[in-house]
PDB file of N, CA, C and O in Angstrom, chain B, residues numbered from 101:
ATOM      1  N   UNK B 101      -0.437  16.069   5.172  1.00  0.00           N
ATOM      2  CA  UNK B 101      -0.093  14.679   5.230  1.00  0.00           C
ATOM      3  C   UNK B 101      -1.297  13.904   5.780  1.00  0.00           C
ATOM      4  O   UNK B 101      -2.053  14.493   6.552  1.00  0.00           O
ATOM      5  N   UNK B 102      -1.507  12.763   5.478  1.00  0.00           N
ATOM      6  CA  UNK B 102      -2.476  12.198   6.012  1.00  0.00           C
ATOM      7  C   UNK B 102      -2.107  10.840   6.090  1.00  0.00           C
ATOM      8  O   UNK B 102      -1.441  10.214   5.264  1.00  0.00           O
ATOM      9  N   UNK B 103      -2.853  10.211   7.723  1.00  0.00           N
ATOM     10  CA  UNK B 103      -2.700   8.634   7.703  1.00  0.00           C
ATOM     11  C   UNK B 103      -3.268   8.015   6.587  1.00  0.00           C
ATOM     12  O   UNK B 103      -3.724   8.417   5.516  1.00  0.00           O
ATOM     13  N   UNK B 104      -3.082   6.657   7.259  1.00  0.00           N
ATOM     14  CA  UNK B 104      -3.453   4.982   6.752  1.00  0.00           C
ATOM     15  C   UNK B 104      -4.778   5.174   6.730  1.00  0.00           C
ATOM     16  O   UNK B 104      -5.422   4.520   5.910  1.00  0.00           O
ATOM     17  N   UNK B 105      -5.465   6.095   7.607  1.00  0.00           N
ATOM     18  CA  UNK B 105      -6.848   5.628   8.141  1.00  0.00           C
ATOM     19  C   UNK B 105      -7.463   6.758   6.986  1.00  0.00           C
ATOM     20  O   UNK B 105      -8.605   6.471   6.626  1.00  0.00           O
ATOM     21  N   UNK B 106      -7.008   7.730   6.487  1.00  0.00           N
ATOM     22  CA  UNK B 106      -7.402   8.774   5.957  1.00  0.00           C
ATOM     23  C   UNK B 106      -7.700   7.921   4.238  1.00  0.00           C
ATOM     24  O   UNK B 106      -8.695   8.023   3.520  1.00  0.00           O
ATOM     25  N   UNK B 107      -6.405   7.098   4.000  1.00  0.00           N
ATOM     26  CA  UNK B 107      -6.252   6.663   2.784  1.00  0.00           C
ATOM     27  C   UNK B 107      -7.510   5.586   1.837  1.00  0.00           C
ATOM     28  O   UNK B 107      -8.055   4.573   2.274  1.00  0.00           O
ATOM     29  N   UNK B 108      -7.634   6.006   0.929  1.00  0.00           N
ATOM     30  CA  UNK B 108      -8.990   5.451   0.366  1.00  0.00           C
ATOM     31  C   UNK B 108      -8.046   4.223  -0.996  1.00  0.00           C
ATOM     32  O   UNK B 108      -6.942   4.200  -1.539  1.00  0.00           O
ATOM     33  N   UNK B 109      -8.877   3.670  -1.011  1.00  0.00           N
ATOM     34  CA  UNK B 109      -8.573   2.723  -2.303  1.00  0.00           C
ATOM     35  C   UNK B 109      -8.224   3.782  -3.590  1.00  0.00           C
ATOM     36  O   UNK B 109      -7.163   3.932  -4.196  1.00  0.00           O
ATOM     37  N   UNK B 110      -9.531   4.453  -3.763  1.00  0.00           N
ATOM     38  CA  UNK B 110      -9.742   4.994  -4.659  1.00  0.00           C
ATOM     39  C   UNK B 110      -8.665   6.308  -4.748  1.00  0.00           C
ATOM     40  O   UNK B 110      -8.318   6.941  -5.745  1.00  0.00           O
ATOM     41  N   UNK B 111      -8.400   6.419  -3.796  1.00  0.00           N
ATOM     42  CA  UNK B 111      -7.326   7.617  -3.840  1.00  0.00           C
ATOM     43  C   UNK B 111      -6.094   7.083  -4.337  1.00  0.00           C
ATOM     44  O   UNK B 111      -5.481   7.608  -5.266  1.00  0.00           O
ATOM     45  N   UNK B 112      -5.525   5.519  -3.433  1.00  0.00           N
ATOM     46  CA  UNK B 112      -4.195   4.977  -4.330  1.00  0.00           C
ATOM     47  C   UNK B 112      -4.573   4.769  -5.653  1.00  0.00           C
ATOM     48  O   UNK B 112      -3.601   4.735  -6.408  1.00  0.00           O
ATOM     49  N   UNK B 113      -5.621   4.623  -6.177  1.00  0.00           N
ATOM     50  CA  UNK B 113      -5.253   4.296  -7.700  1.00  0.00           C
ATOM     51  C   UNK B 113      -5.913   5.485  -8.218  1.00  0.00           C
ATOM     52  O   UNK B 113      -6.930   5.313  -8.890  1.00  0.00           O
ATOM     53  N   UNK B 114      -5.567   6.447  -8.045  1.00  0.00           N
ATOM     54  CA  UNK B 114      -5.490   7.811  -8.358  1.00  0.00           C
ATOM     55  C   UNK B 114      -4.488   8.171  -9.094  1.00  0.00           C
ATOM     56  O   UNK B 114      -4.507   8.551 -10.264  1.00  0.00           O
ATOM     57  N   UNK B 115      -3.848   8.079  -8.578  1.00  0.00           N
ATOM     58  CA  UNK B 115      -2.018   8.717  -8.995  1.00  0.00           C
ATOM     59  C   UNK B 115      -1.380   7.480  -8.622  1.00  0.00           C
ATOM     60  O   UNK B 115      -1.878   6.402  -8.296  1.00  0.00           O
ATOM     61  N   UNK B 116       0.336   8.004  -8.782  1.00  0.00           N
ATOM     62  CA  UNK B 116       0.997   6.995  -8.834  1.00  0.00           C
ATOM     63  C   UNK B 116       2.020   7.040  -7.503  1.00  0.00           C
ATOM     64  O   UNK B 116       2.790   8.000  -7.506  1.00  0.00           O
ATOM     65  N   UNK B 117       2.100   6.323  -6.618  1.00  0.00           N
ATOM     66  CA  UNK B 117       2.423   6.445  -5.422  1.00  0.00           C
ATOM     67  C   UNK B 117       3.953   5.589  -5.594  1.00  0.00           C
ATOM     68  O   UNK B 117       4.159   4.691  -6.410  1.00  0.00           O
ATOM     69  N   UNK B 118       4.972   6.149  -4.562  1.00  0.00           N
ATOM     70  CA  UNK B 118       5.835   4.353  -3.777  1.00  0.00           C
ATOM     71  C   UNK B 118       5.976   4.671  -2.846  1.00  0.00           C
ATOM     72  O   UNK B 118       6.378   5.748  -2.404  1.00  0.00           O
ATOM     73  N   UNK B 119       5.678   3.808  -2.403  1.00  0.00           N
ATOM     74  CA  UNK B 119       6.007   2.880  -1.068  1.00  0.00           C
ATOM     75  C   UNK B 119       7.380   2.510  -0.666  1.00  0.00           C
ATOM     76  O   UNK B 119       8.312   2.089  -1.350  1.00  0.00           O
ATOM     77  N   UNK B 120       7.280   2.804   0.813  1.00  0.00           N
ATOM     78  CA  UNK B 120       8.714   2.729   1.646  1.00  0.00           C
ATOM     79  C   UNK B 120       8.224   2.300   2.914  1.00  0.00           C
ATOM     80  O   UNK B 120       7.413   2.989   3.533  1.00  0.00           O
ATOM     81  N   UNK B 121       8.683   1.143   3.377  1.00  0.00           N
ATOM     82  CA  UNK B 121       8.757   0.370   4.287  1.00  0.00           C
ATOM     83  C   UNK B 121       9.774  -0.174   5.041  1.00  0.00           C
ATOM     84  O   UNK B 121      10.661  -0.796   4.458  1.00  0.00           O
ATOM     85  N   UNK B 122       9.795  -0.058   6.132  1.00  0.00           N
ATOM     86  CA  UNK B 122      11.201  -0.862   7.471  1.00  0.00           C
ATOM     87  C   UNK B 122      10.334  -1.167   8.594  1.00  0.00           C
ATOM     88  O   UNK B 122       9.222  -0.786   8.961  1.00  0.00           O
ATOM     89  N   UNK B 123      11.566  -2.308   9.186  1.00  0.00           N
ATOM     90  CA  UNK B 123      11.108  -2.793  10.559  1.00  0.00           C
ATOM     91  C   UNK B 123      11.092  -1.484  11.883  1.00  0.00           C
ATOM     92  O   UNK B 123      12.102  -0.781  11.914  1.00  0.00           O
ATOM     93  N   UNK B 124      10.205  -1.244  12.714  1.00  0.00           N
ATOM     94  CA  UNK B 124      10.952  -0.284  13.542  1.00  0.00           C
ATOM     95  C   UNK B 124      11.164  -0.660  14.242  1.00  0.00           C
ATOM     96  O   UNK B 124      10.450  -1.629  14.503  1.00  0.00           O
ATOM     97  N   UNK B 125      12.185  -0.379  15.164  1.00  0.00           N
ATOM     98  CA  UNK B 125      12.920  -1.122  15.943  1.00  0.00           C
ATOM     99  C   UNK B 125      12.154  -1.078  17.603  1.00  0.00           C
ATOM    100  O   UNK B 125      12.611  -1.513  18.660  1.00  0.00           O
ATOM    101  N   UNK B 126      10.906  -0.414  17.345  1.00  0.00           N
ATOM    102  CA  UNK B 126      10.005  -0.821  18.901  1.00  0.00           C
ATOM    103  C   UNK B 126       9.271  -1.895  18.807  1.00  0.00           C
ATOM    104  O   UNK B 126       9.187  -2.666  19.763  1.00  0.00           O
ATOM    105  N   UNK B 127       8.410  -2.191  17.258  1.00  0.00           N
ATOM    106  CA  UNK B 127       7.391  -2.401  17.022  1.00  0.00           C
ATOM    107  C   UNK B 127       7.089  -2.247  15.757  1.00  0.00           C
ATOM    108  O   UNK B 127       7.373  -1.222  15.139  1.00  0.00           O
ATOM    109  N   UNK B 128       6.340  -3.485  15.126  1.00  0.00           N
ATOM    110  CA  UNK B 128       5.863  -3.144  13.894  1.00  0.00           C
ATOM    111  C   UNK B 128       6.894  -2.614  12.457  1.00  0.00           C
ATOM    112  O   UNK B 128       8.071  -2.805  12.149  1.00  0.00           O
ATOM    113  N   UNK B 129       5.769  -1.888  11.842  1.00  0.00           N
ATOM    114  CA  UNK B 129       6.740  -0.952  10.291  1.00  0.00           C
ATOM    115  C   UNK B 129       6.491   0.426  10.570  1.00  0.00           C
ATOM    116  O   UNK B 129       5.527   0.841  11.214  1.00  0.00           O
ATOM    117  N   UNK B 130       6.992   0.810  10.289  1.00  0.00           N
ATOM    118  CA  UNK B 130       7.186   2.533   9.735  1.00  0.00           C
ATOM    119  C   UNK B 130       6.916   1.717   8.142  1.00  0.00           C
ATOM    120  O   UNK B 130       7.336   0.652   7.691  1.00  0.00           O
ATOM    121  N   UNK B 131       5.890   2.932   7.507  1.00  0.00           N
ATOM    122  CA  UNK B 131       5.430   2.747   6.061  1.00  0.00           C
ATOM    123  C   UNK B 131       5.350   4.539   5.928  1.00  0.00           C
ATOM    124  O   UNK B 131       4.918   5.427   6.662  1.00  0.00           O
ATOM    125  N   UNK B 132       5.992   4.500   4.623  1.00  0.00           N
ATOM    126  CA  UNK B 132       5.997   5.795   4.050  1.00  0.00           C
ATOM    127  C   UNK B 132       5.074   5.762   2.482  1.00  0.00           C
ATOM    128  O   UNK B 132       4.929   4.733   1.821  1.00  0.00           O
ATOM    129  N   UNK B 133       4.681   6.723   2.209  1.00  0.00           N
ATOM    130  CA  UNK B 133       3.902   6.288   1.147  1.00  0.00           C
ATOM    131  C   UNK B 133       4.392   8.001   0.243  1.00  0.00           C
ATOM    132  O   UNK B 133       4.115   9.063   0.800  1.00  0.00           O
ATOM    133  N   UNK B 134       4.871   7.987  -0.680  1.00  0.00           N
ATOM    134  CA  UNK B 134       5.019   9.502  -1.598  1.00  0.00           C
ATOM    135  C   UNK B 134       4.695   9.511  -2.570  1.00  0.00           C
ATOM    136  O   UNK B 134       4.652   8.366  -3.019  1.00  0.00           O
ATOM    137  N   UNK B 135       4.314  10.463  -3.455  1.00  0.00           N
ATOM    138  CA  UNK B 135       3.687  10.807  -4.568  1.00  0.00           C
ATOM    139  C   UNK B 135       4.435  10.950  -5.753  1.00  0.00           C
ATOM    140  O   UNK B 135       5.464  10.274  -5.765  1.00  0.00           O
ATOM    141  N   UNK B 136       4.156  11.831  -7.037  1.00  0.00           N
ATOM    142  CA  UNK B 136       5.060  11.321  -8.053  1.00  0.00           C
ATOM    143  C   UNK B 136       5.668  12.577  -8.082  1.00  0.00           C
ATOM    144  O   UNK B 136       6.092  13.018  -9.151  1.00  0.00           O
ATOM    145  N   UNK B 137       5.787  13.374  -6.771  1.00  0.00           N
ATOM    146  CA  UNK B 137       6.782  14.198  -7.235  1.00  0.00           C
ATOM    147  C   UNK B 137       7.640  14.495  -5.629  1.00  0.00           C
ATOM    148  O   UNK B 137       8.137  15.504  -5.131  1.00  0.00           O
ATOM    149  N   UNK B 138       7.482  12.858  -5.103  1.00  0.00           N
ATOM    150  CA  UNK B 138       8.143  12.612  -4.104  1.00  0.00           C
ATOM    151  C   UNK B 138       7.627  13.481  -3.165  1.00  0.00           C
ATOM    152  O   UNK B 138       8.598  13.935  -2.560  1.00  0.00           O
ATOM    153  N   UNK B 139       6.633  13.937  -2.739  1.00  0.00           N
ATOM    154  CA  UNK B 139       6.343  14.379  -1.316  1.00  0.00           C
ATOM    155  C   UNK B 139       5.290  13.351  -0.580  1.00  0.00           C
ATOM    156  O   UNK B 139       4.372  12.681  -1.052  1.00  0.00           O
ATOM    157  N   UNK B 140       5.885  13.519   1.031  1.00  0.00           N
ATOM    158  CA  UNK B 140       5.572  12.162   1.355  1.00  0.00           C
ATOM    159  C   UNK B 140       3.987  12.624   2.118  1.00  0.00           C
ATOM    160  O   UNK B 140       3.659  13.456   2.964  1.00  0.00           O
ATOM    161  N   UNK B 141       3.370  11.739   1.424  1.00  0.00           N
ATOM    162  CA  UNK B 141       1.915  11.755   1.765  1.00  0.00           C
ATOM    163  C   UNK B 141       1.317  10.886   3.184  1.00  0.00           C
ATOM    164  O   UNK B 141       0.406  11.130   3.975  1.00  0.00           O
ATOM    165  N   UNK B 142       2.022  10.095   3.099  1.00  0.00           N
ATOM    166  CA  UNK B 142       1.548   8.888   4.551  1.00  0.00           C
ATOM    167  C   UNK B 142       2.728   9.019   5.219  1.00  0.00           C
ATOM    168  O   UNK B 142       3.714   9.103   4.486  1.00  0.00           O
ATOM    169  N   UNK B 143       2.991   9.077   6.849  1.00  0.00           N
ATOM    170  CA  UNK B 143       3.830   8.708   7.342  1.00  0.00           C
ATOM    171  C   UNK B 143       4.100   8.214   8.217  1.00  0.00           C
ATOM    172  O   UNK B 143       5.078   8.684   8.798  1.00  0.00           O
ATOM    173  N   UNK B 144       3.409   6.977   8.844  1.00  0.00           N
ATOM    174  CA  UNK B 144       3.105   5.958  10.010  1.00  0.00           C
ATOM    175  C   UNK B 144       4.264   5.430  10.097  1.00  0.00           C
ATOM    176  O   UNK B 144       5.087   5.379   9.183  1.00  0.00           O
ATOM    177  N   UNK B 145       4.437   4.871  11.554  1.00  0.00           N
ATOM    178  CA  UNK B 145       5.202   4.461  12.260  1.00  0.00           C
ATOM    179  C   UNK B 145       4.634   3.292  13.396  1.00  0.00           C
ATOM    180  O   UNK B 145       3.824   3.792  14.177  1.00  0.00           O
ATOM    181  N   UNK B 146       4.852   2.122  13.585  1.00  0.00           N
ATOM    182  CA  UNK B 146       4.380   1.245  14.721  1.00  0.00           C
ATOM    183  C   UNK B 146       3.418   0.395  13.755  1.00  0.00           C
ATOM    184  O   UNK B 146       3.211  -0.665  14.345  1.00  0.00           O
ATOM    185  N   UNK B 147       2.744   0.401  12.531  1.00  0.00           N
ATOM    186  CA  UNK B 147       2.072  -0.292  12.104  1.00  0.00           C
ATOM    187  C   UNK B 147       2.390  -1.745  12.512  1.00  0.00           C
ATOM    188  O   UNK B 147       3.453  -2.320  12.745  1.00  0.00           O
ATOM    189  N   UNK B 148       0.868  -2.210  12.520  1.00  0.00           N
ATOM    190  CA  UNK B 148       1.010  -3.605  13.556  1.00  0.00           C
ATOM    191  C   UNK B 148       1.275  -4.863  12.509  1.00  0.00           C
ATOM    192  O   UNK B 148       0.527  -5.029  11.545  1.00  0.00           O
ATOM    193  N   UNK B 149       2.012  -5.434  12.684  1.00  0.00           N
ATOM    194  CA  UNK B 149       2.682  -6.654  11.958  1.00  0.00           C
ATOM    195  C   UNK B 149       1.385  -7.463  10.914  1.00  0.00           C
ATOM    196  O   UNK B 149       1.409  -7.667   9.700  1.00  0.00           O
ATOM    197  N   UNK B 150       0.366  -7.780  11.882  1.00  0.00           N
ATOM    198  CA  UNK B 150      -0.626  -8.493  11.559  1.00  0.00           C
ATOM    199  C   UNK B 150      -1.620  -7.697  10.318  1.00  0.00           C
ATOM    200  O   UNK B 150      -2.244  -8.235   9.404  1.00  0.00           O
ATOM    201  N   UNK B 151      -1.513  -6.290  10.648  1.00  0.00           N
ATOM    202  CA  UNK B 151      -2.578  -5.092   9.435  1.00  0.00           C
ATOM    203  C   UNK B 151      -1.186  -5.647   8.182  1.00  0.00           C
ATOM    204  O   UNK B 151      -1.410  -6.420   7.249  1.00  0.00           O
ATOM    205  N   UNK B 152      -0.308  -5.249   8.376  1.00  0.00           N
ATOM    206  CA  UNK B 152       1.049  -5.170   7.425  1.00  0.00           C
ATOM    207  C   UNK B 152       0.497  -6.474   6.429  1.00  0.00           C
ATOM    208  O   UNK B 152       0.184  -6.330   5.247  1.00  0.00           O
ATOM    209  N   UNK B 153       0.452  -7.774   7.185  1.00  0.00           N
ATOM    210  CA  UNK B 153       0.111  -8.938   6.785  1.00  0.00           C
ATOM    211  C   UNK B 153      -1.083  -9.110   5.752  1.00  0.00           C
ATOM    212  O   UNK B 153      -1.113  -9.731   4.689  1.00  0.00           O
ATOM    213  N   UNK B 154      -2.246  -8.220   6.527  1.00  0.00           N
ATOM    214  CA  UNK B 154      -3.358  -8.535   6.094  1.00  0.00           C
ATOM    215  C   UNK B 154      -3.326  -7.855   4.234  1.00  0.00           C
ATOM    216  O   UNK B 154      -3.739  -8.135   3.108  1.00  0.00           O
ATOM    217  N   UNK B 155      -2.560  -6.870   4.944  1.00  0.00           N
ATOM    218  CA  UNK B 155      -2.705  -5.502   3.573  1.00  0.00           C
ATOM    219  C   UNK B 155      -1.760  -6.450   2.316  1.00  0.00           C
ATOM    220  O   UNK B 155      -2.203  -6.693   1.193  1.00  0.00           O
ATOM    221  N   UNK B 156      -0.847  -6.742   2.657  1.00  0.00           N
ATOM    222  CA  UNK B 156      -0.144  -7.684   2.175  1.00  0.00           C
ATOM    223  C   UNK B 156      -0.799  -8.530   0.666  1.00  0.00           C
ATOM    224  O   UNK B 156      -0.823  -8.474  -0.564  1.00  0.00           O
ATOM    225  N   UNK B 157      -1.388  -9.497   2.149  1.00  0.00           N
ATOM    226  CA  UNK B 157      -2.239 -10.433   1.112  1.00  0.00           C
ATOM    227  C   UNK B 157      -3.735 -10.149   0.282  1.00  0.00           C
ATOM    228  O   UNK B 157      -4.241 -10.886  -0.564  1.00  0.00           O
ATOM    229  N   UNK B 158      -4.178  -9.063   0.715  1.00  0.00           N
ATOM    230  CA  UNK B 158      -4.849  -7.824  -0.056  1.00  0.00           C
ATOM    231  C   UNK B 158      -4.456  -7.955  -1.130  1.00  0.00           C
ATOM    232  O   UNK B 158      -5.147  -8.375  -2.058  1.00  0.00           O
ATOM    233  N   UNK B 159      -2.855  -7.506  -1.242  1.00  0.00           N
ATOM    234  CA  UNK B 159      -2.498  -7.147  -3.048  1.00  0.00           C
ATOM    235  C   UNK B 159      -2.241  -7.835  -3.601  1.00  0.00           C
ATOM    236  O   UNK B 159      -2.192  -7.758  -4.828  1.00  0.00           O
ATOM    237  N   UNK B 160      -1.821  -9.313  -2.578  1.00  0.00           N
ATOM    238  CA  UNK B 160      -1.538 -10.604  -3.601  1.00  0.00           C
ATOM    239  C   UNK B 160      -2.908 -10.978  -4.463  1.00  0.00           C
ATOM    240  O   UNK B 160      -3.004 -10.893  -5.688  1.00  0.00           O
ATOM    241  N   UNK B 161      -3.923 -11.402  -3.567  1.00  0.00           N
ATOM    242  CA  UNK B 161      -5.029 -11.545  -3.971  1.00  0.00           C
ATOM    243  C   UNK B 161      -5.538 -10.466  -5.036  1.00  0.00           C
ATOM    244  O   UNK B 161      -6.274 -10.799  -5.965  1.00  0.00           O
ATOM    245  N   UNK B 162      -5.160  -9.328  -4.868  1.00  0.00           N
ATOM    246  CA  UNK B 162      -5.960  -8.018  -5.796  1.00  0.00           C
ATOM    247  C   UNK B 162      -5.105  -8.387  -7.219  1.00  0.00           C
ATOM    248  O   UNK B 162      -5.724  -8.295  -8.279  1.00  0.00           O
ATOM    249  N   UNK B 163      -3.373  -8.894  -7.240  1.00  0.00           N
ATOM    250  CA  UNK B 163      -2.673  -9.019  -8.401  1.00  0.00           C
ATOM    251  C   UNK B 163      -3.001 -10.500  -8.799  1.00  0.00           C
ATOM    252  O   UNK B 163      -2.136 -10.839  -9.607  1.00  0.00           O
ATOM    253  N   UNK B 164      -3.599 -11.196  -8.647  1.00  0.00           N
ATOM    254  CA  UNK B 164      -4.082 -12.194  -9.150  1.00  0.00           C
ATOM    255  C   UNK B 164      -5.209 -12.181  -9.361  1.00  0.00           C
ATOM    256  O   UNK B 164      -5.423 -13.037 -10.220  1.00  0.00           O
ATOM    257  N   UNK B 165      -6.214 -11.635  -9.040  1.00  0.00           N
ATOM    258  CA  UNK B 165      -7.332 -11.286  -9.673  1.00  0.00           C
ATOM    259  C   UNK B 165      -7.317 -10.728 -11.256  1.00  0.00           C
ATOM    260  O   UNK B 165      -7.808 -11.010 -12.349  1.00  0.00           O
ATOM    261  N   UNK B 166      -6.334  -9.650 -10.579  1.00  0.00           N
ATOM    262  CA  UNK B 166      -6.460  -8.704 -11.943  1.00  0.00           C
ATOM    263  C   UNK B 166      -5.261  -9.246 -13.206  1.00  0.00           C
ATOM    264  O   UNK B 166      -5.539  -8.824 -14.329  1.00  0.00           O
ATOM    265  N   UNK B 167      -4.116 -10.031 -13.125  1.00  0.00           N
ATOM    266  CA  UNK B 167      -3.495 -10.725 -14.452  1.00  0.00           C
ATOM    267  C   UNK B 167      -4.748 -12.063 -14.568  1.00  0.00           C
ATOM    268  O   UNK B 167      -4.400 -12.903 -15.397  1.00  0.00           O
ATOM    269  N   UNK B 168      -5.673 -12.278 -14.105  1.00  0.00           N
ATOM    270  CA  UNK B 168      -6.457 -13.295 -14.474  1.00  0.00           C
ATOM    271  C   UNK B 168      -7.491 -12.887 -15.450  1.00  0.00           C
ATOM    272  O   UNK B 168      -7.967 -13.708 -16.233  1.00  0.00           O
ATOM    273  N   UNK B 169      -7.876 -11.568 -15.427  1.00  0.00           N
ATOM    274  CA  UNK B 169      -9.008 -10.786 -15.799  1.00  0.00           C
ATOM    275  C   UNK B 169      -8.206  -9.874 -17.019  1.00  0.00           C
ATOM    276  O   UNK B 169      -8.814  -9.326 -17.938  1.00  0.00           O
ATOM    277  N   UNK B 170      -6.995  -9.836 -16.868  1.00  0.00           N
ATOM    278  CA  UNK B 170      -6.448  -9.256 -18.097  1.00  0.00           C
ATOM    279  C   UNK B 170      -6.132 -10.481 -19.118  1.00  0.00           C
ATOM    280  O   UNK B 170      -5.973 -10.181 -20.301  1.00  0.00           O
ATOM    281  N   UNK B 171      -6.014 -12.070 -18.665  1.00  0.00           N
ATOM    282  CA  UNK B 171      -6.020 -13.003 -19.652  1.00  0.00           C
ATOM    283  C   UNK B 171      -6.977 -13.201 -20.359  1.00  0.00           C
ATOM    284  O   UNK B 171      -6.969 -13.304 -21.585  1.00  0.00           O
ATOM    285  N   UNK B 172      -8.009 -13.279 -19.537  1.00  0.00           N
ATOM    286  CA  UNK B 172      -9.404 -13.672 -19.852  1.00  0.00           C
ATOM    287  C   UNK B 172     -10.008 -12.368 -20.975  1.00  0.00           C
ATOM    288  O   UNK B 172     -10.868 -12.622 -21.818  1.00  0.00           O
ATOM    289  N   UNK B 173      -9.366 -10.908 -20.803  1.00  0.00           N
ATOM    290  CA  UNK B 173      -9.780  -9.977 -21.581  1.00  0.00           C
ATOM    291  C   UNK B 173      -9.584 -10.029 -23.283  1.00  0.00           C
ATOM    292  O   UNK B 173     -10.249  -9.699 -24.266  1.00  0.00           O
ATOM    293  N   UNK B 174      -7.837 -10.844 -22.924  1.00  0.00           N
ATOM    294  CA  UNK B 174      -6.703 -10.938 -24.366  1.00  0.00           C
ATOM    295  C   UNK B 174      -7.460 -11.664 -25.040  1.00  0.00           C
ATOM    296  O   UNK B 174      -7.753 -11.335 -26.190  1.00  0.00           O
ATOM    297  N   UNK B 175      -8.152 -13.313 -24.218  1.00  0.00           N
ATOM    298  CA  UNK B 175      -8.742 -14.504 -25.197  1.00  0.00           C
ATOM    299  C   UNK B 175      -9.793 -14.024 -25.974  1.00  0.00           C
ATOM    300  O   UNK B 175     -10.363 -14.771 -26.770  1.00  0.00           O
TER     301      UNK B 175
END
């Protein structure tokens, strides 16, 4: 198993991962991350609200990049 800190970009878009996420009730998320044959690869707990946030708007920004660049591919 390996952390958050272990995890590479290039490794999530490797394979095909999901994601499982909750509030924990000390602090932060518990984030689970498993593979495509469901074994769970990440398994943090306490993640800090603000990383959660940041990572967040990471993918907003990364999914608008990329349907912009797939329009621009179609024209």
């Amino acid at each position: 198993m390996q952390s958050l800190e272990d995890i590479s970009l290039s490794y999530l878009m490797s394979e095909d991962f999901s994601i499982w996420m909750c509030a924990n009730n000390k602090f932060g998320y518990d984030i689970y991350v498993e593979d495509e044959e469901c074994n769970i690869v990440v398994d943090e707990k306490g993640v800090h609200p603000y990383a959660v946030e940041s990572f967040a708007n990471f993918c907003k920004r990364f999914l608008a990049i990329y349907e912009h660049s797939n329009k621009a591919e179609a024209a």
